[in-house]
C-alpha positions as CSV (number, residue, x, y, z in Angstrom):
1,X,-13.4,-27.6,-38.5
2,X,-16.0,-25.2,-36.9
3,X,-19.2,-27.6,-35.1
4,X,-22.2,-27.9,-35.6
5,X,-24.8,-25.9,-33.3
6,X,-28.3,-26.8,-33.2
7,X,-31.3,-24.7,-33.2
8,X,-31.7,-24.7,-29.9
9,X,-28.3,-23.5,-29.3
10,X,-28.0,-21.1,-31.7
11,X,-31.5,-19.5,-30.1
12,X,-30.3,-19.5,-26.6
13,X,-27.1,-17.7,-27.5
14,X,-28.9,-15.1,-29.3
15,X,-31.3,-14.6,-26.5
16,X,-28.1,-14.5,-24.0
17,X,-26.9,-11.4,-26.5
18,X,-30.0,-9.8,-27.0
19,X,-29.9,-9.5,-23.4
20,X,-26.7,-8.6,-22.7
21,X,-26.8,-6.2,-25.6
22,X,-30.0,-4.3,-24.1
23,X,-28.3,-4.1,-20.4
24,X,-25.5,-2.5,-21.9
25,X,-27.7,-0.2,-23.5
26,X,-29.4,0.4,-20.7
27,X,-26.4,1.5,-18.6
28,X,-25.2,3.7,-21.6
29,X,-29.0,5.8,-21.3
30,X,-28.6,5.8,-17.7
31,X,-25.1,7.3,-17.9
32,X,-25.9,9.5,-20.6
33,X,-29.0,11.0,-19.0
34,X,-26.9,11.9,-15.5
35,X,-23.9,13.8,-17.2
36,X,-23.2,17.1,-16.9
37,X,-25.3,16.6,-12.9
38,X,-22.9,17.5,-10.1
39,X,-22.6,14.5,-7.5
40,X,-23.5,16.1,-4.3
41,X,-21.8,14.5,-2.2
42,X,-17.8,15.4,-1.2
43,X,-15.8,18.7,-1.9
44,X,-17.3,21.1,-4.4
45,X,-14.7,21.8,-7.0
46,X,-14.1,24.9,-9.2
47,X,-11.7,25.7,-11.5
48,X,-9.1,28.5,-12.5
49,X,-7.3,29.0,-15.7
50,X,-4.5,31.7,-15.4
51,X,-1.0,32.6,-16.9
52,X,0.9,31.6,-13.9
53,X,3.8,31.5,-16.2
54,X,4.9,33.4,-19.3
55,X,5.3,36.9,-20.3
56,X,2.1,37.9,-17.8
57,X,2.4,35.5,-15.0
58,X,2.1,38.4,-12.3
59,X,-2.1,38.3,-13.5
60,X,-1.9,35.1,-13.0
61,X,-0.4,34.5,-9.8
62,X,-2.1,37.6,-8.6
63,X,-5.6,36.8,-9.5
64,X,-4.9,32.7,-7.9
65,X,-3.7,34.4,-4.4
66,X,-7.0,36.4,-4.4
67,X,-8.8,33.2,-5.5
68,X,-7.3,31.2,-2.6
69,X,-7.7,33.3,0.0
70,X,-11.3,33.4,-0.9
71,X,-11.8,29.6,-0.8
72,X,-9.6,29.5,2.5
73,X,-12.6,31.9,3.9
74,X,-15.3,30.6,2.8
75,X,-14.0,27.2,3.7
76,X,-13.6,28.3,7.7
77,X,-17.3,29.5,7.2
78,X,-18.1,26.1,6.4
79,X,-17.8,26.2,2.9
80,X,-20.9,26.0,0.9
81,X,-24.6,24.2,1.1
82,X,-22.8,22.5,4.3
83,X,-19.6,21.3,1.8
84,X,-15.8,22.4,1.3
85,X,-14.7,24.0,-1.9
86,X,-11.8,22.2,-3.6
87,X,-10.2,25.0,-6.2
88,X,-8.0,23.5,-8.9
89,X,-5.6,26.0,-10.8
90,X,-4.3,25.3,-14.4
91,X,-1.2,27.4,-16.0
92,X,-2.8,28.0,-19.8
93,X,1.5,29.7,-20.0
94,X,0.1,32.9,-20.9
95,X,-1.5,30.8,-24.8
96,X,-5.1,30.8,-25.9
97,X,-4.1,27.0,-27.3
98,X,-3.0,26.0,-23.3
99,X,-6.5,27.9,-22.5
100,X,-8.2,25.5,-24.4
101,X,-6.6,22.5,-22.9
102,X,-6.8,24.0,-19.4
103,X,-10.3,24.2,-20.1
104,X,-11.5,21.3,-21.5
105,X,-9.6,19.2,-18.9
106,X,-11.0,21.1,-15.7
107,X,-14.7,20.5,-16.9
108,X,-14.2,16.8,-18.6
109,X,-11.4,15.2,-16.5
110,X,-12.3,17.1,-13.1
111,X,-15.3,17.8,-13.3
112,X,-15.8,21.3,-11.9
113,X,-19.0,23.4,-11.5
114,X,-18.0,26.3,-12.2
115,X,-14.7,28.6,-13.7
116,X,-13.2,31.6,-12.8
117,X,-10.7,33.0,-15.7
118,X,-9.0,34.5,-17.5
119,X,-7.6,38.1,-16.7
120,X,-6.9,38.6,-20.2
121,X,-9.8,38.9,-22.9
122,X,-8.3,37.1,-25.1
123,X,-7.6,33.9,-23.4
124,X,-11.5,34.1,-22.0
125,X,-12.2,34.8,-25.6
126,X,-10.3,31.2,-26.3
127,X,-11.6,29.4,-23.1
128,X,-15.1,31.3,-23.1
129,X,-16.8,29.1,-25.9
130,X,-15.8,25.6,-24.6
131,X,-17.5,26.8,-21.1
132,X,-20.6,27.9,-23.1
133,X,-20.7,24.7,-24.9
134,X,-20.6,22.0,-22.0
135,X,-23.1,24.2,-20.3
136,X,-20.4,25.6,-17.1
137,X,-20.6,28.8,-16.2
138,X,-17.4,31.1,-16.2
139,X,-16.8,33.9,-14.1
140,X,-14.1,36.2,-15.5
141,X,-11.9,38.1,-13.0
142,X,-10.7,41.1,-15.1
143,X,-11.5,40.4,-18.9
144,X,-12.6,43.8,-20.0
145,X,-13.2,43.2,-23.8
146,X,-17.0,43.6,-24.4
147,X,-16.5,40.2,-26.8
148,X,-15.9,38.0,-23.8
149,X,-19.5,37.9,-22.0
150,X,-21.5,37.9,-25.7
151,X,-20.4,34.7,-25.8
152,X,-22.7,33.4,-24.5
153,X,-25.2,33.0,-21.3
154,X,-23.0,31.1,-19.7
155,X,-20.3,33.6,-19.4
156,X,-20.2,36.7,-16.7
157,X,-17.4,39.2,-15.2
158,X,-16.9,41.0,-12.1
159,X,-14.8,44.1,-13.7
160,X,-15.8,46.8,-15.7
161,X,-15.8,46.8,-19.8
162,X,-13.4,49.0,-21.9
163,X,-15.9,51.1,-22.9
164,X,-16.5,52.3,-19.1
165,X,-13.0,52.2,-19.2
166,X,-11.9,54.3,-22.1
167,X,-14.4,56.6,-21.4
168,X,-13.2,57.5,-17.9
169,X,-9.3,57.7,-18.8
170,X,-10.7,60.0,-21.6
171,X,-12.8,62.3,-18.8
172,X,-9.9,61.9,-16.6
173,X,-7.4,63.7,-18.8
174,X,-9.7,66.4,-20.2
175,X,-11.6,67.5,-16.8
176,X,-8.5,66.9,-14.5
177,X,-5.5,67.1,-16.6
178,X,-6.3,69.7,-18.6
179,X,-4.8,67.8,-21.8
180,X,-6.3,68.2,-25.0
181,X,-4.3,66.7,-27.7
182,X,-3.3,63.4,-27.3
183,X,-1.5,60.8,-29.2
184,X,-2.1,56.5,-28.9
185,X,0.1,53.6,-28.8
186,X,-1.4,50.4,-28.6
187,X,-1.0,46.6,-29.6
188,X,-2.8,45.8,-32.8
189,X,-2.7,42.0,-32.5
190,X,-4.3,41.8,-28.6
191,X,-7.8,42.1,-27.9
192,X,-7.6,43.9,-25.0
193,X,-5.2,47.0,-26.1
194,X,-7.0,47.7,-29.6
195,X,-10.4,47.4,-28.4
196,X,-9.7,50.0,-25.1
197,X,-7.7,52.0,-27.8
198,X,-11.3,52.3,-30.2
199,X,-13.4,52.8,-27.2
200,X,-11.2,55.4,-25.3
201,X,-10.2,57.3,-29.0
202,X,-13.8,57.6,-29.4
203,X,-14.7,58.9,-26.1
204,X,-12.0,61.2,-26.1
205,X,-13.1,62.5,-29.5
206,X,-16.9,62.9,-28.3
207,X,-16.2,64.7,-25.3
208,X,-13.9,67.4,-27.4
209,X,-10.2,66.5,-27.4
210,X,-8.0,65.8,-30.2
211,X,-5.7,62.6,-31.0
212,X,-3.2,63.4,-33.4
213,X,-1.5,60.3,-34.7
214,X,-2.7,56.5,-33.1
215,X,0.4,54.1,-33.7
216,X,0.6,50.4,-33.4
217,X,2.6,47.4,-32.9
218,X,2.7,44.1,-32.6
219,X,3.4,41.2,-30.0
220,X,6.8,40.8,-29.5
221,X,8.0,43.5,-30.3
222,X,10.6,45.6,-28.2
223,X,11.8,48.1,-29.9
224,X,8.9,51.2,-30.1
225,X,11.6,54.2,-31.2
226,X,10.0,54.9,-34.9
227,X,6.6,55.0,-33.1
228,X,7.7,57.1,-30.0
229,X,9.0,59.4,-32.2
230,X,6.3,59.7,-34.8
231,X,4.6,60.7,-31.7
232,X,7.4,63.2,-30.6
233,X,6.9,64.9,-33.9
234,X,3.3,65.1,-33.7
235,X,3.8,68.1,-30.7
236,X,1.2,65.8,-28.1
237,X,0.3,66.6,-24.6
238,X,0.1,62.9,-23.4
239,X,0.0,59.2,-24.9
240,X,-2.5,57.1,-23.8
241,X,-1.0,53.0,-23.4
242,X,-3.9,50.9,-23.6
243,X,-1.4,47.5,-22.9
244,X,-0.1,45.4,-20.5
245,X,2.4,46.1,-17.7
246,X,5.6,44.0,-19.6
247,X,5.2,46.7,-22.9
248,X,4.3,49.9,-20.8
249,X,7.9,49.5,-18.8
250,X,9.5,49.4,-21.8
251,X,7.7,52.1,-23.6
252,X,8.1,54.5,-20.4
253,X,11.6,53.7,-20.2
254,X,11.9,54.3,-24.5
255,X,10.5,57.5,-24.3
256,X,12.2,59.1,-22.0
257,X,15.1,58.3,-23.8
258,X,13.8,60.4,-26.9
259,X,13.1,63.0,-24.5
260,X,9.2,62.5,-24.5
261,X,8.6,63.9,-21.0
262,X,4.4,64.1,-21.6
263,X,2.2,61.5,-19.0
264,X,1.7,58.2,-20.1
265,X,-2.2,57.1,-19.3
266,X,-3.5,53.1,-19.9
267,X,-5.7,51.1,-18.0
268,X,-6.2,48.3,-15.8
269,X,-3.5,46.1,-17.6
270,X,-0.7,48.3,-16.2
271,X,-1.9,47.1,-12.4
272,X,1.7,45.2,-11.5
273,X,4.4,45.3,-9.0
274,X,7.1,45.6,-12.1
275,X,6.0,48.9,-12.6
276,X,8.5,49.7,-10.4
277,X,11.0,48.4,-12.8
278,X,10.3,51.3,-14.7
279,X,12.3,53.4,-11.8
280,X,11.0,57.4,-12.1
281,X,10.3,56.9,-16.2
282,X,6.6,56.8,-15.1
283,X,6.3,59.2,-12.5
284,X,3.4,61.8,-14.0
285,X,1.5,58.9,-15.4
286,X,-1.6,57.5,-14.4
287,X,-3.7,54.3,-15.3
288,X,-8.1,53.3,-14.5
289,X,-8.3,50.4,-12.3
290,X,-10.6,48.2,-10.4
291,X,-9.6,49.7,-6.7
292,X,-7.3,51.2,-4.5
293,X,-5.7,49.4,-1.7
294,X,-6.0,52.6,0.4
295,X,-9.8,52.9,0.0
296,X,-11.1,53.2,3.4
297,X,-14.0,51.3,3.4
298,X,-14.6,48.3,5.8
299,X,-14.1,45.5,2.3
300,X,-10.9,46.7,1.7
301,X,-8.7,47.4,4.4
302,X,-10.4,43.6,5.7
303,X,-9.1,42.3,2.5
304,X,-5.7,44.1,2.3
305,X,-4.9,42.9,6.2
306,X,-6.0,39.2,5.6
307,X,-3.8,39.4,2.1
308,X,-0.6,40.6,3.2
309,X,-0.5,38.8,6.3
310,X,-1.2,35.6,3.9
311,X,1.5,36.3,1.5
312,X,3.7,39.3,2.5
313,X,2.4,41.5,0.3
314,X,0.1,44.6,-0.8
315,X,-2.5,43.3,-3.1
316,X,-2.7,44.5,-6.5
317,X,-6.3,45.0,-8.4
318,X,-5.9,41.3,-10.4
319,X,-5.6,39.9,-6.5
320,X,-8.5,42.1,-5.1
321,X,-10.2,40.9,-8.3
322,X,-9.8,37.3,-8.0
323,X,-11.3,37.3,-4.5
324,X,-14.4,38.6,-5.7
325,X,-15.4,36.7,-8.2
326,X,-14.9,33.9,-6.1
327,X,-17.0,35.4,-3.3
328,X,-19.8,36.1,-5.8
329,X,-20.0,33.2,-7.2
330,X,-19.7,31.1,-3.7
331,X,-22.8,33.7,-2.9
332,X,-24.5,32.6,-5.9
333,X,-24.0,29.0,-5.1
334,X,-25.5,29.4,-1.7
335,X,-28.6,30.8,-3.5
336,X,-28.5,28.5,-6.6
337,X,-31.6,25.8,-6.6
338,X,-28.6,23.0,-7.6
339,X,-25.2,23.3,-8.7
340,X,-26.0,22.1,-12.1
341,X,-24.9,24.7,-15.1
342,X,-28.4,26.5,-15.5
343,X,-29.5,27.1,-12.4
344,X,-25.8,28.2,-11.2
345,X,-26.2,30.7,-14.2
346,X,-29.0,31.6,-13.3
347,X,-28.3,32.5,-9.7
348,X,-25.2,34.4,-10.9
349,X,-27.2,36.7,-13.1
350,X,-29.9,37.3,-10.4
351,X,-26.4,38.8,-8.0
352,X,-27.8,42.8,-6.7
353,X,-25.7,44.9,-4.7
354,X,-23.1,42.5,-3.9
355,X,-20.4,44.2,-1.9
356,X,-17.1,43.5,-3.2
357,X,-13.3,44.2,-2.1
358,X,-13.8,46.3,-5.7
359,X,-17.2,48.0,-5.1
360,X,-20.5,47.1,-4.8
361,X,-20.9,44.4,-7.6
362,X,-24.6,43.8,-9.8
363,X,-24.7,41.8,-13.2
364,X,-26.6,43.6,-15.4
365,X,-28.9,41.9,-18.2
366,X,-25.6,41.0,-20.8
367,X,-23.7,39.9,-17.4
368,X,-21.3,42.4,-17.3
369,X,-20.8,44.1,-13.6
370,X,-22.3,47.8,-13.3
371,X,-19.5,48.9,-10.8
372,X,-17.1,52.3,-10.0
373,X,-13.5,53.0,-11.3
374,X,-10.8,54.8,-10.2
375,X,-7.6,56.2,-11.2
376,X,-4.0,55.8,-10.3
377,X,-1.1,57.7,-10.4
378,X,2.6,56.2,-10.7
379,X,4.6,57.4,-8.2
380,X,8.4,55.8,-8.1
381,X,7.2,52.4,-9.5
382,X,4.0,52.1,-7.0
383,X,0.3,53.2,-7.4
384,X,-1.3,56.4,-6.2
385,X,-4.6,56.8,-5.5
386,X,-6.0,60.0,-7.5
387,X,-9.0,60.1,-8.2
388,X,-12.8,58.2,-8.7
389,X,-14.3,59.0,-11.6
390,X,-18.0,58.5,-12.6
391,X,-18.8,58.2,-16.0
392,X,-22.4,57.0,-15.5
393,X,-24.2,54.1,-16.9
């Protein structure tokens, strides 16, 4: 049987839960009002999402090397406003889904200021909007799809766009090549390879040449033969590749089978050591990048020592990449008011002049980096430099 209370129990334990009920409440409007403000105290921690494995894990691991060796120097320089940087890397596996994740967990679970990520535009595309919406601002490496920085304010790069980009391969091949009448083979379900392919068939068209036949495929596919030789028939001077280094092997390797001797030309997604799996198929081809590593100036060759004697190697454009988008945005922290997500942004979008491993670095008002390009040539598997080209504004 329940007992009896009387009234003045019954009004003492409603007080005692009226109170309890309002401290609770209290705590919860405290708590809510501080999140999303960095605790200043202890390491500073930023984030990367990259495809460290999968199909394009050399981006990944590239663009993390670059990152690290960044946070290693700026943490012998003291790190920043007087505290280390603590970088956490997340393998997304080369999957906008994994992006997500990766995302979500670096800013909720770990709470990091800032991101740097993703080389490829569509993964920022994927990882982009949850950065905009919990108010962290992302710093892409080497997503060149206009899409990624409309996102939102939040969201800035440090390369150049495809438009820059297909408008220099196009100037390229007309002014230095002398080629005229081209052909295009691109990958209709990526971001990155059809948008280049619009921006540099439009350029191309504008400034006088001719493109004969564009032909597509798809992802995962291997086998390109009925497009290679829709091409052959076609009687092209070149084919411009606007994909990534995994397809252009194979496509270099297919059409010199079918006895397609022409240049191959693509941009910045070629920039990989496996193009040397391609042996001599794409000697006579040539690809826009982000830099050279045998540019002279003092950034680079500083960069190229401290990064081979680090990992053994010569460092691609994803790696020289990497490294400055962490440098700008540890410069942008330094000048930041706070490290909370406005006024980060905001000191990110204020960066002039910067001078970066890949040029001299300034965000521009949709917070895309007004920078130079240049052009490689394929010789035996490595990259040439050939050429800077300046396509203004």
């Amino acid at each position: 049987m329940r007992p009896m209370l009387t009234r003045r129990a019954v009004t003492r334990s409603a007080l005692t839960l009226l109170l309890a009920s309002a401290t609770v409440f209290s705590l919860g409007a405290c708590k809510g009002k501080g999140k999303g403000k960095e605790d200043a105290t202890g390491p500073i921690k930023i984030g990367h999402y990259a495809s460290m494995t999968g199909s394009e894990a050399t981006f990944g691991r590239s663009t993390d090397n670059g990152i690290k060796l960044a946070v290693e120097e700026q943490n012998a320089k003291g790190g920043v406003k007087g505290r280390k940087i603590s970088l956490i890397t997340y393998d997304n596996q080369g999957k906008p889904d994994e992006t997500v994740t990766a995302v979500t967990r670096l800013i909720d679970s770990d709470k990091v200021v800032a991101l740097l990520g993703e080389v490829a535009s569509s993964r920022s595309l994927a990882g982009g909007p949850v950065a905009q919406r919990k108010g962290v601002p992302m710093i892409s490496p080497s997503s060149t799809n206009p899409d990624v920085t409309a996102i939102g304010d939040m969201i800035f790069r440090v390369c150049f766009i495809d438009e820059f980009q297909g408008k220099a391969g196009a100037k390229f091949i007309l002014e230095d090549l002398k080629l005229k009448r081209g052909a295009t083979l691109y990958n209709r379900a990526q971001a990155y390879s059809s948008g280049l392919n619009g921006f540099f068939v439009d350029a191309f068209k504008a400034m006088g040449g001719e493109i004969v036949t564009q032909q597509a495929f798809s992802d995962g596919d291997n086998d390109f033969g009925a497009q290679l030789a829709a091409i052959r028939d076609a009687g092209v001077d070149f084919i411009y590749v606007p994909g990534y280094y995994t397809e252009v092997v194979n496509i270099a390797g297919q059409a010199r089978r079918l006895g397609l001797t022409i240049p191959l030309i693509g941009g910045d997604g070629w920039d990989s050591a496996e193009l040397a799996n391609a042996g001599d198929a794409l000697n006579n081809c040539y690809f826009t990048n982000h830099y050279s590593h045998e540019d002279q100036r003092p950034e680079v060759q500083a960069f190229v020592k401290k990064y081979q004697s680090t990992y053994g190697s010569v460092p691609d454009g994803l790696a020289a990449l990497g490294y400055d988008a962490a440098m700008l945005l540890f410069d942008a922290m330094e000048r930041a008011p706070s490290l909370d997500g406005k006024d980060l942004a905001g000191a990110i979008a204020a960066t002039k002049g910067f001078a970066g491993v890949t040029g001299s670095i300034t965000i521009d008002a949709n917070r895309n980096a007004a920078k130079s390009i240049v052009v490689l040539e394929v010789v035996n598997g490595a990259p040439k430099f050939r050429a800077n080209v300046n396509v203004g504004p």
